[in-house]
Structure formats: structure tokens, C-alpha cells
LUMMIRO-424599 format. One record per residue (C-alpha): residue in one letter; x, y, z; residue number from 1. Coordinates in steps of 0.1 Angstrom, whole numbers. Example, Ala and Ser with C-alpha at 12.3 -4.5 7.8 and 13.67 -1.06 7.14 Angstrom:
2
  gugu     xx     yy     zz  vovo
     A    123    -45     78     1
     S    137    -11     71     2
//
This chain:
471
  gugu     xx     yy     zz  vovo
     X    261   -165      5     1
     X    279   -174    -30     2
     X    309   -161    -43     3
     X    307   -151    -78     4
     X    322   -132   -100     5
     X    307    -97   -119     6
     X    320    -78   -147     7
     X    355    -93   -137     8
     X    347    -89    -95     9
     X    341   -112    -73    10
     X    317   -105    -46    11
     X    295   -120    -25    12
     X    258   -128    -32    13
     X    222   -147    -11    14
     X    223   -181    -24    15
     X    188   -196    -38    16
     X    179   -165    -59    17
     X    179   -155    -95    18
     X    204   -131   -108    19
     X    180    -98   -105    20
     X    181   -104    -68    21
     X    213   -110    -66    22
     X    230    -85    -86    23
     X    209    -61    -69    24
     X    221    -69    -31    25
     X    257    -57    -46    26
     X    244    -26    -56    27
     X    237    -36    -94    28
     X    201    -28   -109    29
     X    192    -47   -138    30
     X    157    -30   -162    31
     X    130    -53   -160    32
     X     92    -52   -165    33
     X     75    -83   -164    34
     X     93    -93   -131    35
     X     79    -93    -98    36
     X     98   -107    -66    37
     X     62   -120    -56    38
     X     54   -133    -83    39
     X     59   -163   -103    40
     X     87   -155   -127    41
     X     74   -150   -167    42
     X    103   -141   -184    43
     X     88   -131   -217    44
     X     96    -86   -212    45
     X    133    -98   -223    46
     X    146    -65   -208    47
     X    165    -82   -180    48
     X    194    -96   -200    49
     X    228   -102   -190    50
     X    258   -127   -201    51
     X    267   -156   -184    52
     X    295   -183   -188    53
     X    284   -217   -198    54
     X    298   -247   -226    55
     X    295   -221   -251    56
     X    317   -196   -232    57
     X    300   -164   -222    58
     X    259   -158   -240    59
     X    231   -141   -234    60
     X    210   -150   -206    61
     X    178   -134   -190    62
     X    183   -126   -150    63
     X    148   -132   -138    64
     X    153   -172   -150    65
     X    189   -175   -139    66
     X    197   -189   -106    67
     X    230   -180    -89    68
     X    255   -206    -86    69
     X    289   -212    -70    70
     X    315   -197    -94    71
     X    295   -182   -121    72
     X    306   -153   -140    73
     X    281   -126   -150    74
     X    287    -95   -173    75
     X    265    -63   -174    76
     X    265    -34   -197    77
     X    296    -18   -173    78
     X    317    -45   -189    79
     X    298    -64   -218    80
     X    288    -41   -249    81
     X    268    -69   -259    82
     X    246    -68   -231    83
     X    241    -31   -236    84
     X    231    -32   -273    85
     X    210    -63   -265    86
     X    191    -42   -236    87
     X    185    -14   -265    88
     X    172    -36   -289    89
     X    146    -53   -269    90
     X    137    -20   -257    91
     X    137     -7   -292    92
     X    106    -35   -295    93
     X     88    -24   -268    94
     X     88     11   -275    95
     X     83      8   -311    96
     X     43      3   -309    97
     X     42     20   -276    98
     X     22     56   -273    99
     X     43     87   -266   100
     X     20    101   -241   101
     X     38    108   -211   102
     X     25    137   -206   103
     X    -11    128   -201   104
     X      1     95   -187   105
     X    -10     89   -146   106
     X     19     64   -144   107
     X     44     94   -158   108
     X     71     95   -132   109
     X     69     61   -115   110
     X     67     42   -151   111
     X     93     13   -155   112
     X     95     18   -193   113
     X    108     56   -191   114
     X    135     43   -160   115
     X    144     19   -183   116
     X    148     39   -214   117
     X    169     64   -191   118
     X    191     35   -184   119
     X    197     25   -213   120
     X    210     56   -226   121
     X    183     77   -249   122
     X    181     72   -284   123
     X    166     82   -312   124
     X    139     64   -328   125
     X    142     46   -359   126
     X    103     43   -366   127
     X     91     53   -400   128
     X     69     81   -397   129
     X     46     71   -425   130
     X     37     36   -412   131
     X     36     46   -374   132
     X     23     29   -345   133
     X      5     -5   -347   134
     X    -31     -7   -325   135
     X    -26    -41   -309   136
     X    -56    -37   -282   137
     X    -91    -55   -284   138
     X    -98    -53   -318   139
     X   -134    -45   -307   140
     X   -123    -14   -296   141
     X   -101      0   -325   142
     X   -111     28   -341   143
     X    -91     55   -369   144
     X    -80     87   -355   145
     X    -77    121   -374   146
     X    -41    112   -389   147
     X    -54     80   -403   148
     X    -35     61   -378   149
     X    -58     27   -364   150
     X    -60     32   -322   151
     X    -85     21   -298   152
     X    -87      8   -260   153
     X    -83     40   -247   154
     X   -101     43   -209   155
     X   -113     10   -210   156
     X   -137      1   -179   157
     X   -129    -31   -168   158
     X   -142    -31   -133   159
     X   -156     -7   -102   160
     X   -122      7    -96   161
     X    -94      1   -124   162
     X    -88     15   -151   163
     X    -75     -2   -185   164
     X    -55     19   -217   165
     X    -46     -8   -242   166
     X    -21     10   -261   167
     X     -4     13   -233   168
     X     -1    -23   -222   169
     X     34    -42   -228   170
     X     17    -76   -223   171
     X     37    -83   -191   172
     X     18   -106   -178   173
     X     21    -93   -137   174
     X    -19    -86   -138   175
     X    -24   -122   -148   176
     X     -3   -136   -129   177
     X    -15   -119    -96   178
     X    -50   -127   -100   179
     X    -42   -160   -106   180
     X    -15   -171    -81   181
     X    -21   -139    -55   182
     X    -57   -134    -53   183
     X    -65   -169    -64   184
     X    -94   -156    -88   185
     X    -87   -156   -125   186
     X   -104   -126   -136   187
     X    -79   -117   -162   188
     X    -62   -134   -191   189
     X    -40   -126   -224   190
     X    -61   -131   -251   191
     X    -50   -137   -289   192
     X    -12   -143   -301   193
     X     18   -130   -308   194
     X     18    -91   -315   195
     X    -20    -87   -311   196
     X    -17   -102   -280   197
     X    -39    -79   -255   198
     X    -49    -83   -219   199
     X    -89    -87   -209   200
     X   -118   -101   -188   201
     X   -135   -127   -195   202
     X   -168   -122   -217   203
     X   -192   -103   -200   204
     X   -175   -101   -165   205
     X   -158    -72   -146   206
     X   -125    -71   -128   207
     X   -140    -69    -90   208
     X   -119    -87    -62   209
     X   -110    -67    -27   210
     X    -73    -67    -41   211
     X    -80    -55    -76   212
     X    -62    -22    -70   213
     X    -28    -38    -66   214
     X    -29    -41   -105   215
     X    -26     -5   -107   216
     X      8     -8    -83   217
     X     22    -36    -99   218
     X     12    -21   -134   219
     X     52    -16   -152   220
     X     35     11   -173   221
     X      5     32   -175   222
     X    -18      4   -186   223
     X    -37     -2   -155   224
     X    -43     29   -137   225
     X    -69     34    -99   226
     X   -100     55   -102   227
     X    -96     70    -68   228
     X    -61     84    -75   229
     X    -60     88   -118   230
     X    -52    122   -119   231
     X    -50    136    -89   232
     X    -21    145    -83   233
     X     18    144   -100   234
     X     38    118    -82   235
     X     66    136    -83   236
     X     48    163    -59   237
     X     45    139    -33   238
     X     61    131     -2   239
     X     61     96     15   240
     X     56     85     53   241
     X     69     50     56   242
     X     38     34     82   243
     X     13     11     95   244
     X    -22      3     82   245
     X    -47      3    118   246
     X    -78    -10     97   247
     X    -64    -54    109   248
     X    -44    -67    135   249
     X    -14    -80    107   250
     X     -4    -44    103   251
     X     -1    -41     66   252
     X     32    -15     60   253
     X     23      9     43   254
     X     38     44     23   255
     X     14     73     27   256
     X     16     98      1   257
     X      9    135     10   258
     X     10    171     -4   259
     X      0    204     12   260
     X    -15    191     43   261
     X    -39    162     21   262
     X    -30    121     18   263
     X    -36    114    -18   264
     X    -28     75    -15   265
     X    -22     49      3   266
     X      6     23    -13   267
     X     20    -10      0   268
     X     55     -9     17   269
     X     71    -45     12   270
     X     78    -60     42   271
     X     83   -100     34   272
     X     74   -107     74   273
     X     43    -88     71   274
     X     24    -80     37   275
     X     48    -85      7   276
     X     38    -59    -16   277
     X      1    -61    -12   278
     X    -23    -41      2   279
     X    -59    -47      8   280
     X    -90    -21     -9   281
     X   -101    -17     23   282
     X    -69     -4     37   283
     X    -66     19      6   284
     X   -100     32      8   285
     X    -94     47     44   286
     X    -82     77     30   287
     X   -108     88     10   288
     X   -127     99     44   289
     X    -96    109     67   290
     X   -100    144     57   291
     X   -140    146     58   292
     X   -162    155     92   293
     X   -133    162    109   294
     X   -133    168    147   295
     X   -112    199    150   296
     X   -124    209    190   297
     X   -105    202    220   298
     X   -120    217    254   299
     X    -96    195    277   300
     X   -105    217    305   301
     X   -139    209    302   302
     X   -137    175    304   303
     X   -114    173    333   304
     X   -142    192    347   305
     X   -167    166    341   306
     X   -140    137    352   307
     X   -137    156    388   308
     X   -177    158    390   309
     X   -185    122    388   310
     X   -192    106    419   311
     X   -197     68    402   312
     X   -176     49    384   313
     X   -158     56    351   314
     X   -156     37    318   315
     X   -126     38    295   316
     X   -129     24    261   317
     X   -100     24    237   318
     X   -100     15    205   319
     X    -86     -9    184   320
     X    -63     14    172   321
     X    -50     30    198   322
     X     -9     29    200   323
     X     10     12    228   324
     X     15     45    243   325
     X    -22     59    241   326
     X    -29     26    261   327
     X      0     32    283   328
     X    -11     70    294   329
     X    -47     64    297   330
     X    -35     27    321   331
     X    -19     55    340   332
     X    -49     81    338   333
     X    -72     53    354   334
     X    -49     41    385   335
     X    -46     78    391   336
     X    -89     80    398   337
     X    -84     61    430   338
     X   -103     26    419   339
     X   -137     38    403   340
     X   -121     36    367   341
     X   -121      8    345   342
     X   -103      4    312   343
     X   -117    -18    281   344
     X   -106    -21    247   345
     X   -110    -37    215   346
     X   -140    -33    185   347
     X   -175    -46    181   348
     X   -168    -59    151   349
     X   -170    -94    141   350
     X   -136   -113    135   351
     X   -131   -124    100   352
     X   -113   -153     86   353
     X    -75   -145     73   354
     X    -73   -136     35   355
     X    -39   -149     35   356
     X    -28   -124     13   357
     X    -23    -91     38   358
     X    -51    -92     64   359
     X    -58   -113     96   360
     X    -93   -106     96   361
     X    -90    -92    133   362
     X   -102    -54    132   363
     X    -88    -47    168   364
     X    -53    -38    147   365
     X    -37    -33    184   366
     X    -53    -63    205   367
     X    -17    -75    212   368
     X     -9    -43    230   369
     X    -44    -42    246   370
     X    -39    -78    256   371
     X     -1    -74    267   372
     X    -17    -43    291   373
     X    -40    -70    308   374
     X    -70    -45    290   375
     X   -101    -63    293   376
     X   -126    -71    258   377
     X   -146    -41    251   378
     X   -172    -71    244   379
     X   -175    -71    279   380
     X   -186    -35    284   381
     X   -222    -38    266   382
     X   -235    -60    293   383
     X   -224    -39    321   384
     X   -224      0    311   385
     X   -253      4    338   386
     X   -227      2    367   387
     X   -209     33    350   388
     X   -217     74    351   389
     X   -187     83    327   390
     X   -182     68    294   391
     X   -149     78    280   392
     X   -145     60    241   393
     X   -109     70    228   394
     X   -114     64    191   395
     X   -137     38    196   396
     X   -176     37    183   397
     X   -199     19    208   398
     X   -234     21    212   399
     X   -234     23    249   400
     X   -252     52    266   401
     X   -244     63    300   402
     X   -256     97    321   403
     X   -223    115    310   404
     X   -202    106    275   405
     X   -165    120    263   406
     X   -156    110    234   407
     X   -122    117    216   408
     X   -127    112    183   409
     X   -110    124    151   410
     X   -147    127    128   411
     X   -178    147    143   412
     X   -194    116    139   413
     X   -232    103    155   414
     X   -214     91    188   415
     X   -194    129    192   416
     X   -231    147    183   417
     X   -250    126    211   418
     X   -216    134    239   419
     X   -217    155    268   420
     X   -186    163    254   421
     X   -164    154    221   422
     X   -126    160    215   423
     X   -113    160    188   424
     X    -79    135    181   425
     X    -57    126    154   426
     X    -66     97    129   427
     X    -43     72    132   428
     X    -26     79     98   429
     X    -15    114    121   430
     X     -4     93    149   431
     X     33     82    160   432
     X     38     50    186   433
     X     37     17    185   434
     X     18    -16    176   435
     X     23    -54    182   436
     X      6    -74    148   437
     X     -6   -106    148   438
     X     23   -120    144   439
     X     40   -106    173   440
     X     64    -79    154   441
     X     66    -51    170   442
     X     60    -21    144   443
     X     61     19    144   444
     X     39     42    132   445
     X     53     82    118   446
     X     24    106    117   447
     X     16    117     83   448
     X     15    159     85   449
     X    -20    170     72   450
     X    -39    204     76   451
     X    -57    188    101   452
     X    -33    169    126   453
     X    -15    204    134   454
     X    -50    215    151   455
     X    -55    186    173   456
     X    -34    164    196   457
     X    -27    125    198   458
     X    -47    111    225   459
     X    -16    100    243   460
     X    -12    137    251   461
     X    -49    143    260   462
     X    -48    120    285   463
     X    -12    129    298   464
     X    -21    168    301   465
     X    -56    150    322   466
     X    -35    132    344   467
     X    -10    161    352   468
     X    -40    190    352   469
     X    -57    164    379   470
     X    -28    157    401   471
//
């Protein structure tokens, strides 16, 4: 920590950091666009500016580029009118060429350039009416609209699953700089110079890389927008439950974002530990299919029933995404069948190589728990399903065919159509407990509330309500 002193107070700030980060861990939040905390720093959006003391007594500085040091004295618009007007004028620039379309605008709500006009204080604009805004897109795709005013680059296609509005685009550079440095694949570039500066593929290639979406988060402005979620719903009409991503054993944190009983998206929650601020397309994409073929049946009874009946030993198989305390009740639910139970867990699935971005490549999301539980590899259960006359899978698809099959499941699925008997369970976005990543952090998962979790139960409480129904 550094002592320094702000708008004539001194206070405490994390050494080794630039003056965004550290006027913001005193409670200070300074407008910026082209700034990311994981990313390299640009410093060309301008909107960050502050005043600093140097030789030349106090001047203008940008925060993003300015390191702390011991003893430095920093002025903000609470105490430096300077920095206020010089805040207004830079975002004077930006906004001058910028289209007012807020209202049609997917990023309306959640876009830096409105927060940071709010801040600012608003103003009115200055802009001659009879020159208006300046296209500076692709000039390939300009075009002259009905009031004679030159436009183009609107819905641009760039790739499978981003979209790309020219006008909108403030030439921050974050895209750029992601695929470059983040996702090590330079599929994006800022082509010409100065004010027709515009950002683009390469000739004749698409943006298509298993992090592409992440554009669309780290997007200041309305510029890059996702296919799955452009226009589908108001972001202010969302609620957020801070959780865990089950698809990989690093545990990606995630927000879920929900409205009357349906998950809409799936965002990144920056954890620094974990996976800064990026999240994988195949994390994302799990919610396009968490409300379709849903399992909504539960005949408990029924499969106690079948549980009591068998004579021969008794398969457990728990999925890779089961929580510490699914694992936990159904340990418990197997000591209680007197020996002829055996519990396995894990996935089928092949381990991957780490992306080193936010995925270990392990799809048993869990295995730390499973291992921690002395579960044995559901590898192991393939080769030896003949010694068992109940198969109980608990969210976990397995081709393995015995004479009687429970599954709880969350989807009505091929494995819950060929079942003696199928239960339906919540998806793990529905689910609360624990998980132990790859790194051995111990993490929490908060049910998300959807129209369907409020018809079924967690399998923790299936199995519980077994084990007290049987004893």
C-alpha cells in the first residue's frame, strides 16, 4: 500500500497499479472506454484523464498509463475544474460522430458511453445540424440515407456469432487487443487512419475462435453485439445469480441472467484466481438448451420400489457435475444398502488440453469432490456393468445397459426414454452446493429460479428422501 494524496486527501492505495485501479479501491470511479484490467493498456479513448503533480506543477495526465507512486498528488473533477471540462471535451469528440440510437441499441443500458456521458454531467450538443454525423466505417459499406446524410456498416456479419455496427464503434481497440494478446489469434485489426479509422477482418476471413463472444462483453459500446442474445431481452429487466459454470473442472464464475422463470445469458464473473473476465462459447452456449426436453417427472416412490426389489448388486453413477453434497447424500444412500452398492463417478468424455484462458479441459467439473469422496472413475464401470442389476446414473449419460435403469436426469433425453424409470432433477444452473476446481478453490453454486426448477428437486434431496423412505 502507498500513501498518496487525492483532491487534497491522503489515503491509502495497492502499490504496482495505475491510477484507475487505484482511485477506484478508495471509492473513486474514473470514465473510461478503451481500458480493460486484462488487457494490455491502449490509452488512446482519452476519457480517463486526471491531473497529476510533476516539474511542471499539476497537468493533465491519463489514469490508465499512470502508475501510483509514493507521494503523488492526484486531482479529479471533485476538486480540479480542469479535469472536468477536459473529461467533457474528449467526450464531446466521441460523441460528435457517434449515432443517437439508444433506443434500438442491444448495448442500451449497460453501454460505457451513456455512464460516462451521465457522469460527466449532460450537455447539450454543439453539432451543426446541417453538416451532421460523419460515416467513418468501411468505406465499402457506406451508403446515403433518405436525409442525404453518408452511413453504412450497419449489421455487419463478421463471423458465426458476432455481430458488427460500424457507426457505432469508438475505435477502442479492446477487440484487437483481446484476439491478439487473449485468444492469441489475430483475427481483427484497425484498418486505415486517423478519423476513418474502422475495425475489420482480414480480407475474406470470418471472426470464428471458441472465445469470439467475449467481444461482445468487452465491447464499451454497442459495436459488437452476440447473435444468441441481440435483442432478446432489455438488460435492465434482468436479474443476476452470481455462480459456477459445470461444463470444466476450472469452474469458470459466472453471472446468470434471468427473467420470468427463463436464463437469457450467461456472462463472465471476474474472478482473477479463476477465469478473469472470460468465458468460454461453450460455457455460454449451455443455455440455449437448459430450458428444452425438460424432464419434469418425479415418481420417487416408484423407484424406491424398484431399489427394495433388486436382489443383485447396485450401480451408482454420478456425474461430473454433481455438487459435493449430491455426492455426500447418495455416499450415504449406498452404505445404507448393506454392501451390494457401489458408487462411480466422473464422464466418458475425453480430457482436453488447457486453453489457458478459462478452461482446464477436464469435463468432470467436480472430479475433486468425487476424488476427495474416494469415488471410483466411472471409466471403470463399462468394463464391469455385467456384475450389476440396478443402474442408477445421477446426471450422467452412459451407454451401459443393465436389467433395471434409474435415471435422474434434468432432459427426457435417449438414456431417460430407454429407463425402467427416469426422474426428473434440476440442471446444474438450478442447483445450490459446492464444487472443488482444478485448482483446489473451493466454490458455491446459487440456483438460478426458472419455470422449471420449482417442479423438480436437486438430486441431493432425491436421494436424501430415498434414504429416509428406506430406513
Amino acid at each position: 500500500m502507498l500513501t498518496i494524496t487525492v483532491d487534497n486527501k491522503e489515503v491509502q492505495v495497492p502499490g504496482n497499479t495505475n491510477l484507475i485501479e487505484a482511485l477506484r479501491a478508495v471509492g473513486i470511479e474514473t470514465p473510461h472506454l478503451c481500458y480493460h484490467k486484462d488487457l494490455p493498456v491502449s490509452g488512446n479513448c482519452r476519457q480517463c484523464l486526471v491531473e497529476v503533480d510533476g516539474p511542471r506543477g499539476m497537468t493533465l495526465a491519463i489514469g490508465c498509463y499512470t502508475p501510483v507512486r509514493p507521494g503523488m498528488k492526484v486531482a479529479t473533477p471533485a476538486s480540479s475544474p480542469k479535469v472536468a471540462e477536459a473529461r467533457k471535451a474528449v467526450l464531446e469528440f466521441l460523441l460528435v460522430n457517434h449515432p443517437l440510437d439508444c433506443p434500438i441499441c442491444d448495448k442500451a443500458g449497460e453501454c460505457m458511453l451513456q455512464e460516462n456521458y451521465m457522469m460527466a454531467g449532460a450537455s447539450n450538443s454543439r453539432l451543426n445540424p446541417e453538416t451532421g454525423k460523419q460515416y467513418h466505417g468501411n468505406p465499402e459499406h457506406s451508403f446515403v440515407d433518405g436525409k442525404g446524410q453518408c452511413r453504412g456498416g450497419k449489421r455487419v456479419d463478421i463471423g458465426p456469432r458476432i455481430i458488427l455496427d460500424e457507426e457505432r464503434c469508438v475505435q477502442c481497440s479492446r477487440c484487437v487487443r483481446f484476439m491478439s494478446h487473449v485468444a492469441g489469434d489475430e483475427q481483427l485489426q484497425l484498418a486505415s487512419r486517423g478519423g476513418h479509422t474502422y475495425i475489420t477482418t482480414f480480407p475474406g476471413e470470418k471472426l470464428d475462435h471458441p472465445y469470439d463472444r467475449c467481444l461482445s462483453d468487452i465491447c464499451p459500446v454497442g459495436a459488437l453485439t452476440d447473435k444468441a442474445f441481440r435483442f432478446k431481452k432489455r438488460v435492465w429487466a434482468l436479474s443476476r445469480v452470481p455462480t459456477i459454470s459445470m461444463d470444466d473442472s476450472l469452474g469458470a464464475n459466472i453471472w446468470a441472467d434471468h427473467a420470468d422463470g427463463i436464463i437469457y445469458r450467461i456472462m463472465p464473473r471476474c474472478n482473477t484466481e479463476v477465469n478473469r473476465s472470460w468465458l468460454s462459447n461453450a460455457a455460454r452456449e449451455v443455455v440455449q438448451s437448459v430450458h428444452e426436453n425438460r424432464l419434469l417427472s418425479a415418481d420417487i416412490p416408484a423407484a424406491l420400489q424398484i431399489i427394495k426389489e433388486t436382489q443383485g448388486k447396485i450401480a451408482i453413477a454420478l456425474g461430473g457435475s454433481c455438487t459435493e453434497e449430491e455426492i455426500a447424500a447418495f455416499k450415504k444412500l449406498a452404505e445404507s444398502l448393506n454392501g451390494k452398492a457401489e458408487i462411480f463417478g466422473g464422464s466418458l468424455l475425453p480430457l482436453q488440453a488447457p486453453d489457458g484462458i478459462a478452461r482446464s479441459g477436464d469435463p468432470v467439473a467436480n472430479r475433486a469432490c468425487l476424488e476427495k469422496a474416494d469415488i471410483a472413475n466411472l471409466s471403470e464401470l463399462p468394463k464391469r456393468i455385467g456384475e450389476f442389476e440396478l443402474l442408477i446414473t445421477v446426471a450422467a449419460d452412459i451407454n451401459c445397459e443393465a436389467a433395471k435403469h434409474i435415471t435422474l436426469t434434468p432432459f427426457n433425453n435417449e438414456a431417460a426414454k430407454k429407463a425402467t424409470l427416469a426422474i426428473g432433477i434440476r440442471h446444474w444452473l438450478e442447483n445450490f452446493g459446492t464444487m472443488i476446481n482444478s485448482k483446489g478453490l473451493e466454490q458455491k453454486l446459487q440456483g438460478v429460479p426458472t419455470k422449471e426448477s420449482v417442479l423438480v428437486e436437486s438430486a441431493k434431496n432425491i436421494a436424501e428422501k430415498l434414504l429416509t423412505w428406506q430406513n
